[in-house]
SEVO-248874 format. One record per residue (C-alpha): residue number from 1; x, y, z. Coordinates in Angstrom, 3 decimals, always signed. Layout:
# SEVO-248874
[NUM [X Y Z]],
...
END
This chain:
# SEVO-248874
[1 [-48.895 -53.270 -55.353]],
[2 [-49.052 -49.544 -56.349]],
[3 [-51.539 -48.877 -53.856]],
[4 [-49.654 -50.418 -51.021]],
[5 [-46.101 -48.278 -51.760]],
[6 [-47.356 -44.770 -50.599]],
[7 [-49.083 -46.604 -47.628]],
[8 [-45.284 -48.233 -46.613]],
[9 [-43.985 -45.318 -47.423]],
[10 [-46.243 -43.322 -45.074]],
[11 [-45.633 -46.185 -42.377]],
[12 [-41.640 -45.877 -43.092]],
[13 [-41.590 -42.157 -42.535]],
[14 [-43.843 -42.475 -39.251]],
[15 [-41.645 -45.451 -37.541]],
[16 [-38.520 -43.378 -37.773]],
[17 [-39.749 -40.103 -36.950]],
[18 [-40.949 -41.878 -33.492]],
[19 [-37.411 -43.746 -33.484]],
[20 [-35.798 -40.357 -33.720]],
[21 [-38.317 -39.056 -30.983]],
[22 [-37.545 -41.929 -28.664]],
[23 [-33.571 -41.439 -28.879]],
[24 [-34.109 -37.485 -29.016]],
[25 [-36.219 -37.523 -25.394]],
[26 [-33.427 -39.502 -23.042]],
[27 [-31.265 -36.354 -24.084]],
[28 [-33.961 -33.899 -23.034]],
[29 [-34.325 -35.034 -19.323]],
[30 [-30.941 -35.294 -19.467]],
[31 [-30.442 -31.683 -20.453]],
[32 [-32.632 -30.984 -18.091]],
[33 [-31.874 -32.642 -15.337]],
[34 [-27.577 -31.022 -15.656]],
[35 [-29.375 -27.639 -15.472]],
[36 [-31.345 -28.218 -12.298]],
[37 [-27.875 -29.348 -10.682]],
[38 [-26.058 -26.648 -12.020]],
[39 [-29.043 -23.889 -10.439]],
[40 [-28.705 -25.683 -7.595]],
[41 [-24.932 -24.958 -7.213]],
[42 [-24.806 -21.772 -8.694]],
[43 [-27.273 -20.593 -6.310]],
[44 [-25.049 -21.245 -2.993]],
[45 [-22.648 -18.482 -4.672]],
[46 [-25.699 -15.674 -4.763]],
[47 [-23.781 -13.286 -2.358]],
[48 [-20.375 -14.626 -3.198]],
[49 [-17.679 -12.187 -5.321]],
[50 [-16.375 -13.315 -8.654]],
[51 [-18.069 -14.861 -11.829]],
[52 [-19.160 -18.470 -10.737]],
[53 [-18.852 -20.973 -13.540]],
[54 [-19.911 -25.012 -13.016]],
[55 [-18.847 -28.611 -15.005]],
[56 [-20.842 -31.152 -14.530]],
[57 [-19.756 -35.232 -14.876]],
[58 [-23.349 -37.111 -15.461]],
[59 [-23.003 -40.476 -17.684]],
[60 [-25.361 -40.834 -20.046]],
[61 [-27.219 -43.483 -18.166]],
[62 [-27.913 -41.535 -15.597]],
[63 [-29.233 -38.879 -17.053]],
[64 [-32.364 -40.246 -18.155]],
[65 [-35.505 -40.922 -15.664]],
[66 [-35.360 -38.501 -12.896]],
[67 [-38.521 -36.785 -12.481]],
[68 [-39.112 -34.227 -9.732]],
[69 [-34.890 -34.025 -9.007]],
[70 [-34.334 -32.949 -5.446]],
[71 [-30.725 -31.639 -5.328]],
[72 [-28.924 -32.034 -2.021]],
[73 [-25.189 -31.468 -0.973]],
[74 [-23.554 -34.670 +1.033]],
[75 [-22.048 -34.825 +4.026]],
[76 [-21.603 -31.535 +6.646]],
[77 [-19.696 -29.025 +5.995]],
[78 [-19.041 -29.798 +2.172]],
[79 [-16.701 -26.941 +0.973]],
[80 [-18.202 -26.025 -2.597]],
[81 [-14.866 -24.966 -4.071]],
[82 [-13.146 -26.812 -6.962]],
[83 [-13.806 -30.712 -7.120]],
[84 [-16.721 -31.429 -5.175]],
[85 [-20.544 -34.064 -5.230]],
[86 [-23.381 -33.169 -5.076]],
[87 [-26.514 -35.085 -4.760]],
[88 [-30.407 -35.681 -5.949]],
[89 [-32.930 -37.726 -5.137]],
[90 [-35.307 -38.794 -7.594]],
[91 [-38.226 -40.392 -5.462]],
[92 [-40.213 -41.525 -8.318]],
[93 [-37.939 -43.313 -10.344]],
[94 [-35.049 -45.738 -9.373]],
[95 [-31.883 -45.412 -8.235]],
[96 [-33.860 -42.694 -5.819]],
[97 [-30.516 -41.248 -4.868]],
[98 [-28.019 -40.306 -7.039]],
[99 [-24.124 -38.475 -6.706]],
[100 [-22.442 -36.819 -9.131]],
[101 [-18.761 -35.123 -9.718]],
[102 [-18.868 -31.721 -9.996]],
[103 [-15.815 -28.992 -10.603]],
[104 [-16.598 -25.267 -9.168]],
[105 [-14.582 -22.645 -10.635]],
[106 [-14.406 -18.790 -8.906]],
[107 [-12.807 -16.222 -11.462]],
[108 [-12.086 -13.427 -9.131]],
[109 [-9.270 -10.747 -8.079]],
[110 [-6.244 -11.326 -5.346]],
[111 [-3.185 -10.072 -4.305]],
[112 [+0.263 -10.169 -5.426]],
[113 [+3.632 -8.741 -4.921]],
[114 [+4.052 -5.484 -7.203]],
[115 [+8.605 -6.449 -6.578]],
[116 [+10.519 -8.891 -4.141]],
[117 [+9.539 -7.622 -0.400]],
[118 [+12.029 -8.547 +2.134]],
[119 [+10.189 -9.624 +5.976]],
[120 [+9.871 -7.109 +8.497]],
[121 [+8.012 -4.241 +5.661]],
[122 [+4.896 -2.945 +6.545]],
[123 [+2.964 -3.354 +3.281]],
[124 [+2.028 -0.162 +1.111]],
[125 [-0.357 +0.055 -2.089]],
[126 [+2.435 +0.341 -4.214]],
[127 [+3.887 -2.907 -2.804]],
[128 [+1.048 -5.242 -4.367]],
[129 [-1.176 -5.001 -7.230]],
[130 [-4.302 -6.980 -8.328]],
[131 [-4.308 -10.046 -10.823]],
[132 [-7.414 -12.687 -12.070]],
[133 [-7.534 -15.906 -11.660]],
[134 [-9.212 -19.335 -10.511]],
[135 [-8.782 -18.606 -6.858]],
[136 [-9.896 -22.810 -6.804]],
[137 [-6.754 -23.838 -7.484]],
[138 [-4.985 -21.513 -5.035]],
[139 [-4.533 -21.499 -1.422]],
[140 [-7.646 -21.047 +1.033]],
[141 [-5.154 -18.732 +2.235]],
[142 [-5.164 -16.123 -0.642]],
[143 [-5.945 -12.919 -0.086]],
[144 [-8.433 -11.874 -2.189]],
[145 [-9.448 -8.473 -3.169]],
[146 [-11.947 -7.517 -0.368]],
[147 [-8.571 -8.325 +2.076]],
[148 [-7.023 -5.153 +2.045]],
[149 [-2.830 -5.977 +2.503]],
[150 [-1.505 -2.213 +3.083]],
[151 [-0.536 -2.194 +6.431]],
[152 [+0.199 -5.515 +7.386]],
[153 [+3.805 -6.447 +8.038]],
[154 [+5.247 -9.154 +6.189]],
[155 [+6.736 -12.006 +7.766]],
[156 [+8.978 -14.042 +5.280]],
[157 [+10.413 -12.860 +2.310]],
[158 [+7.580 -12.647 -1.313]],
[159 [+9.077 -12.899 -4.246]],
[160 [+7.711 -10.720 -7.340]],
[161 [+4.352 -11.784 -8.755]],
[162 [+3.754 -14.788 -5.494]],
[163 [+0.350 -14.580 -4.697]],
[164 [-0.090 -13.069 -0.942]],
[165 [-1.277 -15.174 +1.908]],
[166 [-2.574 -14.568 +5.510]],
[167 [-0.109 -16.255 +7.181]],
[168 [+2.785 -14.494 +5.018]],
[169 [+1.627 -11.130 +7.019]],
[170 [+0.930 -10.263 +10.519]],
[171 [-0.811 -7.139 +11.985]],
[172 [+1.374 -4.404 +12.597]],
[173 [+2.513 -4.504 +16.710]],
[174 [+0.446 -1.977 +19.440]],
[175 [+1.950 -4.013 +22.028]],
[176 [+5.496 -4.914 +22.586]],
[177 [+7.309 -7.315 +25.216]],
[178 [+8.745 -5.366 +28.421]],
[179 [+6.117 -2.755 +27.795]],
[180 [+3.706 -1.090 +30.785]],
[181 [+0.528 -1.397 +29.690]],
[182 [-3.402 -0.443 +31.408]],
[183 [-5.319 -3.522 +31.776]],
[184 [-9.091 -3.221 +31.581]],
[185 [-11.520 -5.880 +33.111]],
[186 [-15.244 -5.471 +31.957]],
[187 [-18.503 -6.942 +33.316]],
[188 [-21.982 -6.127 +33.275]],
[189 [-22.186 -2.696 +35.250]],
[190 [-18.579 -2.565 +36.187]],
[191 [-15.401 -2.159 +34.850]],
[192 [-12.168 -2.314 +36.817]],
[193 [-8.368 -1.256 +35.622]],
[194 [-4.949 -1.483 +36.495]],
[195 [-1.630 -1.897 +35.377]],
[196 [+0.662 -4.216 +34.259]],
[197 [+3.893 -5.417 +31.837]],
[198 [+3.613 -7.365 +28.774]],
[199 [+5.175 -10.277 +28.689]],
[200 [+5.148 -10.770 +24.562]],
[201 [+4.107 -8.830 +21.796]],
[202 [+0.392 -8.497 +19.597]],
[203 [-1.270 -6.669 +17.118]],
[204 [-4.591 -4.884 +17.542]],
[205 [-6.953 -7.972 +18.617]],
[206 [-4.280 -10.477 +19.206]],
[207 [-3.358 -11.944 +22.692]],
[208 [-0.753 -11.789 +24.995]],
[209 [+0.564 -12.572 +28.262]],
[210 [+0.886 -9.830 +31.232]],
[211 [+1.954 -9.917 +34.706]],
[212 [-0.192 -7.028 +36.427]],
[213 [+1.029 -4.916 +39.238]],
[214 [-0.153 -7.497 +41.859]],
[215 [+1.784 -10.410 +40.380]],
[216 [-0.348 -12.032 +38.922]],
[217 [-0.358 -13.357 +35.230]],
[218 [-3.129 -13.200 +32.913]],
[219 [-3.796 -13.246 +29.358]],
[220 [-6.113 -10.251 +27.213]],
[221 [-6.248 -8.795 +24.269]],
[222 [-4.439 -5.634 +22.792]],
[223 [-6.985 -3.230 +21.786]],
[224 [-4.829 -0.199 +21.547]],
[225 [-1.300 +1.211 +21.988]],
[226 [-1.059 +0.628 +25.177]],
[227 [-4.234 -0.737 +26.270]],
[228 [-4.607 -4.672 +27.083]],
[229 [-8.425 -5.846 +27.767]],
[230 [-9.289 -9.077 +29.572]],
[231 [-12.377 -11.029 +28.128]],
END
């Protein structure tokens, strides 16, 4: 009896270190397997500005069993911002395809009204200032810090500390309605001009509507003060 209690002792201590081995291993691949996913997604933000950050939803029974993961995004045209799937394929084990929930999060800078800005003010510096923020949960809209404001004319009224959008500003007018303007056609090898009145008002790249000099009406693009281009 002496001789057999070290020996069950021995065979205790080995059956639950392979017990703890066998529950620590599902957590491993499962480790392993959130990382690959969250490469995956961080790399389609390598050019992109503001710190990245990704939260992963995989149940525990999924984790397990996926050797070789494949990660894929579903579906065309999948915009990787806030809630979002993405996919993997695990050919050698079963399911072979797999989804999962993902949330994307983009800390980065955008603009916002310095004071209250009534419509009709062409925007200075001093009119907006810079704040930080999950730019996820706010319009696709925002303007964000490589979208210069200063200059634009505002079209509604902002309140102070309302994040700027695009289509709260419009470019500031070269061409107004009533005015004579050169129209420009250009081709390959020629170019041929004449004049004409707008019939409504643009910004630089925008488009009107002008009646030229022989009557007839056409639409171009403002390119300059008074300068309308047909493409």
């Amino acid at each position: 009896m002496t001789f057999f209690c070290p020996l069950l002792k021995r065979l205790s201590q080995s059956v639950l270190v392979m017990a703890l081995s066998a529950i620590a291993l599902p957590a491993l691949a499962g480790s392993e397997l959130q990382t690959t996913l969250q490469g995956f997604l961080l790399d389609q933000f390598a050019s992109s500005p503001g710190k990245v950050s990704v939260e992963l939803d995989i149940p525990n029974e999924q984790q397990i069993n996926c050797r070789d993961p494949e990660p894929f995004l579903p579906g065309n045209g999948q915009r990787l911002w806030g809630r979002t799937t993405v996919g993997v394929r695990c050919p050698k084990d079963r399911p072979s395809t797999r989804y999962f929930q993902a949330y994307i999060r983009v800390e980065g800078d955008y603009y916002v009204a310095a004071h209250d800005i009534a419509p009709g003010n062409t925007l200075t510096e001093s009119d907006v200032t810079l704040q930080t923020g999950d730019l996820t949960r706010l319009s696709q809209q925002l303007l964000t810090a490589d979208n210069e404001p200063a200059g634009q004319v505002t079209t509604r009224r902002i309140g102070k500390g309302m994040p700027l959008q695009s289509n709260m500003l419009r470019a500031p007018l070269l061409v107004k309605s009533g005015q004579q303007v050169k129209v420009i056609v250009q081709g390959k090898g020629f170019a041929i001009r004449t004049d004409g009145t707008a019939l409504s008002s643009a910004g630089r790249n925008e488009k009107l509507r002008i009646r030229t000099s022989e009557g007839k009406l056409v639409t171009g693009t403002a390119i300059s003060a008074d300068t309308v281009e047909l493409r």
